[in-house]
N, C-alpha and C positions, 0 to 999 in steps of 0.2 A: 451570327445566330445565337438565341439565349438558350443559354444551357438548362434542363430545366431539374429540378432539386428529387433529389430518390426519396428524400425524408423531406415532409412538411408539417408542424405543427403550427395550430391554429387556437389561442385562448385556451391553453392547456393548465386546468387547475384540478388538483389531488387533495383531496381532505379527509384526515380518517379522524374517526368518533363522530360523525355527522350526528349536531344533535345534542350531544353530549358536554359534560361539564367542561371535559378535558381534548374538546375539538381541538384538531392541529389542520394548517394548512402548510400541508408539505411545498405545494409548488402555486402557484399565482400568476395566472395569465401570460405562459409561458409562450412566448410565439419565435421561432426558427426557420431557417431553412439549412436544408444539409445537401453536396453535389457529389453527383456519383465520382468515387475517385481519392474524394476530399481524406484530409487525416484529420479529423478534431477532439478535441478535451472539453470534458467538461471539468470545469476545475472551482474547489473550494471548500471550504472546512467541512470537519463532521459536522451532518448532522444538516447540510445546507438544503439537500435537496437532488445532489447530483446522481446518486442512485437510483433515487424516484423515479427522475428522469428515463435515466438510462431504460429502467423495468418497463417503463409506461412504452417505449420505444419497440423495446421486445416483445411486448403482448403480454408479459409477465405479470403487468401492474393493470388491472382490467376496471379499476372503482374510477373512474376519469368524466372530467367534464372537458367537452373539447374536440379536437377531431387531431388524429395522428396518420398521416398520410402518408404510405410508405410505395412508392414505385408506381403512382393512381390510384392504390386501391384505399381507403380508407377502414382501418383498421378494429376502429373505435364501434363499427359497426358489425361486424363479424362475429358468428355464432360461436364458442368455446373451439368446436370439432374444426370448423373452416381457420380461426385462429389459429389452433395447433400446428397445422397441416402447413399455413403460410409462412407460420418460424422455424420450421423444420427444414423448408425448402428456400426460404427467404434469407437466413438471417444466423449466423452462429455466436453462440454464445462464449464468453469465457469468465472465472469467475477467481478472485483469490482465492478462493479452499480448493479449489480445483476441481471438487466434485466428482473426482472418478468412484467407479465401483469398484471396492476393494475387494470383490469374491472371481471378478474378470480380468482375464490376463490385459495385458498393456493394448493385444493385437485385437483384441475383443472389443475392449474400452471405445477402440474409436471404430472399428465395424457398426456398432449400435445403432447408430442415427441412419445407418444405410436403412433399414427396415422398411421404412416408408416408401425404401422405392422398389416397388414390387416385381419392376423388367430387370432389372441388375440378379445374377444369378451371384450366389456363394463363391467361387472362384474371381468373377468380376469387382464383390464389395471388397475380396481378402487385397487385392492387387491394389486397389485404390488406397487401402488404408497404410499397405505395406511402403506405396509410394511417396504420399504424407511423414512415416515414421522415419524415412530415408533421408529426404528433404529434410528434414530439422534435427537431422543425425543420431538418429535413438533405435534405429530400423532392429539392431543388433540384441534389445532389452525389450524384445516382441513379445517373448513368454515369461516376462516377471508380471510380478503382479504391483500394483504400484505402491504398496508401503517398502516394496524394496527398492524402490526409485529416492532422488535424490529429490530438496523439490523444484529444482530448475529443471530437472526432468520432466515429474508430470507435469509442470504448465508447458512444456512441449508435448506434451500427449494431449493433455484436453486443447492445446491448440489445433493438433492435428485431429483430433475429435471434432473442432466449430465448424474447422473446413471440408471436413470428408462430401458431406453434399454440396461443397462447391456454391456458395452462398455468396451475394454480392455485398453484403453487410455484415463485419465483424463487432460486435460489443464487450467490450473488455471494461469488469468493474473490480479494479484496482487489482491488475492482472500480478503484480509485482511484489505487493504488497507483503508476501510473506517468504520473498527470497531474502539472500545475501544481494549485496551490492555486485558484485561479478554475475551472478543468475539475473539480477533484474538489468544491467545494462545490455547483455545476448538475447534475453524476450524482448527488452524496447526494441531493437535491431533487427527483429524476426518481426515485429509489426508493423516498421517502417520499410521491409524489403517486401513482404508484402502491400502494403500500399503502394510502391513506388514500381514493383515488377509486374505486380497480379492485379493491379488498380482495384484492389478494395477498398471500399468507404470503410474506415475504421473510426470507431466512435471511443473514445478512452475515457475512466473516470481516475480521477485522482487526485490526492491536497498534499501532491506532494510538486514541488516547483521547477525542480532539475529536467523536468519531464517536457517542460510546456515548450522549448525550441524545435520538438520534433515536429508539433502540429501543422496544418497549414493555418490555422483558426482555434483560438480557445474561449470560449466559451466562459465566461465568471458568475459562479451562481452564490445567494447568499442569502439567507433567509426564506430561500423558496421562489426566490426574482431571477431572473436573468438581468443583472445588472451591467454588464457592459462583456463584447467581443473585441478581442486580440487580432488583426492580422498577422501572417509570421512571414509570409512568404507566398506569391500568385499556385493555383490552383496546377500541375506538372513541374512546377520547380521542386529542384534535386533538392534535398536536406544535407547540409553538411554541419556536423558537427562542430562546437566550439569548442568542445572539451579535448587538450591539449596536455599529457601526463610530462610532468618535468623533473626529474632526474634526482634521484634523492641524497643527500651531503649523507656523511657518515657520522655513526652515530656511535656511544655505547652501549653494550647489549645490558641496559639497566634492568634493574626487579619489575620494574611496570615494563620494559619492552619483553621481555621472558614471558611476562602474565599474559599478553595481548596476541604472542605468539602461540600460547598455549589454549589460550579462548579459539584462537583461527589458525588452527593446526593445516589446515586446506593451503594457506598462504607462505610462497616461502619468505624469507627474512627480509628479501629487496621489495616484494609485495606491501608485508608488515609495517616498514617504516615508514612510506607516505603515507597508511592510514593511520598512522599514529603519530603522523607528525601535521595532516592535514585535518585532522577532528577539530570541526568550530563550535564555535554555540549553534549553529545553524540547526543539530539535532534535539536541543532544546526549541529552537523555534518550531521546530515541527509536532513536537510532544504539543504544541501548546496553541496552533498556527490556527490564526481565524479569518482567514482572508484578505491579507491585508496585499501593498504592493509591492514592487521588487526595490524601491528604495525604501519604503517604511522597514520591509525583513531587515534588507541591511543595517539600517539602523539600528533597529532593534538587536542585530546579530552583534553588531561592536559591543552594546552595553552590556547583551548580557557576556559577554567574551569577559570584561571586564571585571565583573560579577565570580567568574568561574578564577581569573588567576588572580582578585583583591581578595578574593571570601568576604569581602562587603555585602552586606543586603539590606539596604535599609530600605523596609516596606514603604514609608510615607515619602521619600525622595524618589522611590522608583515609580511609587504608582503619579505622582508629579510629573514625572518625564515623560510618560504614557498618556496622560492629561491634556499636558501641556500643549496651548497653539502651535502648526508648526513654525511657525515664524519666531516665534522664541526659542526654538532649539527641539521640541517634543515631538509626539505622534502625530497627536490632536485628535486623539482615541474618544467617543464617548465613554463616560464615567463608568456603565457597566460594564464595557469591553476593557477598560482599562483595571479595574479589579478584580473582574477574572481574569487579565492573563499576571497580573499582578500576585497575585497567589500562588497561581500554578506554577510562575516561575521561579519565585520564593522555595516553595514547597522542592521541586525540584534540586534546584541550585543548592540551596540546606543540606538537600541528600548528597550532591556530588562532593559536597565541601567537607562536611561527615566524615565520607568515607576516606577521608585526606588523614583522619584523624589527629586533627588541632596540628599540624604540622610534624607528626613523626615523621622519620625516614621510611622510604618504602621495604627497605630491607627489617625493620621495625616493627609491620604491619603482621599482626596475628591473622593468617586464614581466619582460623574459626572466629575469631571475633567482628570481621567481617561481613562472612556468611551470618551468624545471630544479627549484626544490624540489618542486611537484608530482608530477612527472611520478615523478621519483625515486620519494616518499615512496608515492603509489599501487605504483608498479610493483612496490616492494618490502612494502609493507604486505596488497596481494592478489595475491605471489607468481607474477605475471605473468612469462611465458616467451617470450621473443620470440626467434621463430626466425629471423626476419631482422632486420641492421641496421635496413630501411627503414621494417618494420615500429614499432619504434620513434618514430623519428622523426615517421611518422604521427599514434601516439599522442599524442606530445608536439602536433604540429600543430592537431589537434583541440581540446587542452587551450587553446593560441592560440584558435583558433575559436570557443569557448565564452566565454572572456573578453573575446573582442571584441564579442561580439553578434553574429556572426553566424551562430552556430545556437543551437537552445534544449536545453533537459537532456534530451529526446526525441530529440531530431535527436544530439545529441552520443554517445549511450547508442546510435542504431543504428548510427550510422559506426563505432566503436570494434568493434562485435558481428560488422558483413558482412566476407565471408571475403577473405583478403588479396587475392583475383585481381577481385573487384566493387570494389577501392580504399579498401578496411576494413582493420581490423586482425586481427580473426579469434577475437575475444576471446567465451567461451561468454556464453549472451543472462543468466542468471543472476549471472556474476561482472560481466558490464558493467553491469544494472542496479546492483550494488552499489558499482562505483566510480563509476558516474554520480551517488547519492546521495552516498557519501563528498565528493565534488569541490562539489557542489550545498550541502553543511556547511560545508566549510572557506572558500567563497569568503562565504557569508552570516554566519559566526561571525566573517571576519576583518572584514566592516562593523559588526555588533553591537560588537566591540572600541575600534574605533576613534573609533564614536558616543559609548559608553560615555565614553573617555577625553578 
């Protein structure tokens, strides 16, 4: 008997500026099918289109030519108030910023979305939510509010938030995104135990690659195309992982292992050293990653490896190899995709090699001189506008903060964001995630150097 699909889209195309000089077409005659149960990704650079997707999925994204069919109902045709009513009860949501309300306790947070159901009495939505917060082990941190949560926390609250109305469809757009690597591998696993226990369709967006063995199906989108789907594994097959932790040699506790200990104070020292001794180019690839495939990354991943312990960079030989047929050894990248990543990996690498300081010793290396290259090289790299001196110096203070341990890439990314009068810098929550990653590369790629060498 044919199974038949919860999601159906049909010639789905998104364009905004219609009209206009600067029309864009986000998505392009996008056609799917999705089965109740399924795990899939949609996967592919910024800026491809997989978001779009996702929105247009949720009712989020309503400017659409096409038809988006969700469980029969066709969605594309639903008035604002009937749309509301069918995501609320249809479909939860979950989002990198997490989106809680900072003024509602944690038990609150995910109570909310009960509202709609108007037969559930106050003691019935409290027990639902309290057995959500239990389930994902946070039951205990019911009455904080969530800036005193961790943030592997609140995306276990806004997760137990998507689900409280018990929804057949979960949508996660780049649920992960603004953890540590320990926080984001317990949510991948909290949505793969969900799919596999609670058979929820789970929809995921992300351009990050470590991610794509969980799916049953991923999805490759790229300029707004659905250009080619992955199998991974038949529809109820178990996902076992391949990732395999191996045992780490001993080491000494160098000036860069002290620094990296000091940056992830969370971790203890047997933690520490497989990430510092397992850091590839691989986190440059991703600073820079435009969709490409699992042997092109690799590839790509040894040269710039290369790049990082020769301090070589010569732009016209590298943007060659990115050029290059692959039958001669190269990508066989078109010209503009091979000069933009050509730059950016330049640009980049420059900075890690930098901060090596022409070959000092690391017991050599001046903090503050440092921090002044960083602060510089961000300020100027994402065009940051500081209206005040002190704002500044702020920033720079922060950059201090972070290398001493005593905030982590969370804590460092909200201080820089909150507005200068709460003792922030004032910086948009978008550009400071991005220099929070930038900062989070250069200080990991300058210990990968260093081990290297």
């Amino acid at each position: 008997m044919a199974v038949t699909p919860i999601i159906k889209i049909n010639n789905l195309s998104i364009t905004y500026f219609k009209g206009r000089d600067n029309e864009m077409r986000a998505l392009k005659n996008v056609n799917l099918e999705i089965y109740p149960g399924e795990f899939v990704i949609f996967f592919g650079p910024s800026g491809c289109g997989k978001s779009t997707l996702l929105y247009a999925i949720s009712g989020l994204e309503t400017e659409i030519d096409g038809e988006i069919i969700i469980d029969g109902q066709d969605i594309s045709n639903l008035k604002s108030r009937d749309l509301e009513l069918f995501h609320q009860r249809k479909i939860g949501m979950i989002f990198q910023a997490y989106y809680l309300i900072g003024s509602l306790s944690v038990l609150k947070n995910v109570i909310l979305p009960q509202v709609v159901n108007r037969h559930k009495s106050n003691k019935e939505r409290k027990k639902r939510a309290m057995e959500l917060l239990s389930e994902f082990g946070i039951s205990q941190e019911y009455n904080r509010y969530p800036s005193e949560l961790s943030g592997g926390q609140q995306q276990r609250v806004a997760i137990s938030r998507a689900l409280v109305n018990d929804p057949d469809v979960l949508l996660a757009d780049e649920p992960v995104g603004n953890l540590d690597s320990k926080s984001s591998e317990d949510v991948m696993k909290l949505f793969s135990k969900l799919n596999e226990e609670q058979k929820k369709t789970v929809i995921l967006v992300t351009h990050n690659p470590s991610h794509l063995d969980m799916a049953h199906r991923v999805f490759f989108i790229k300029d707004g195309n659905l250009v080619s789907i992955k199998k991974n594994r038949e529809l109820g097959e178990k996902f076992i992982s391949k990732h395999t932790e191996s045992a780490s040699s001993e080491h000494p506790l160098t000036q860069d292992l002290r620094l990296l200990k000091k940056i992830h104070p969370e971790l203890s020292l047997d933690e520490t050293k497989p990430l510092f001794k397992n850091y590839k180019a691989r986190e440059v690839i991703f600073e820079v990653f435009t969709g490409m495939t699992s042997e092109e990354l690799s590839s790509l991943e040894k040269y710039v490896d290369k790049l990082l312990v020769s301090g070589v960079n010569d732009r016209e030989k590298m943007f060659h190899y990115l050029d290059e047929n692959i039958k001669n050894g190269g990508l066989g990248l078109d010209k503009r995709t091979a000069l933009n990543l050509t730059n950016k990996i330049k640009s980049i690498v420059n900075k890690i090699n930098e901060l090596g300081l022409e070959g000092k010793g690391a017991d050599e290396i001046s903090l503050d001189a440092m921090i002044l290259k960083l602060r510089s090289y961000l300020e100027t790299e994402f065009k940051i506008k500081f209206k005040k001196s002190e704002a500044r110096q702020r920033f720079e203070d922060r950059i201090r903060d972070r290398l001493d341990g005593k905030i982590n890439k969370e804590q460092f990314q909200m201080l820089i964001n909150a507005t200068f009068s709460k003792g922030g810098v004032g910086i948009h929550i978008r550009r400071a995630k991005k220099i929070s990653d930038r900062l989070e590369l250069l200080l990991l790629g300058r210990q990968h150097q260093h081990y290297k060498n």
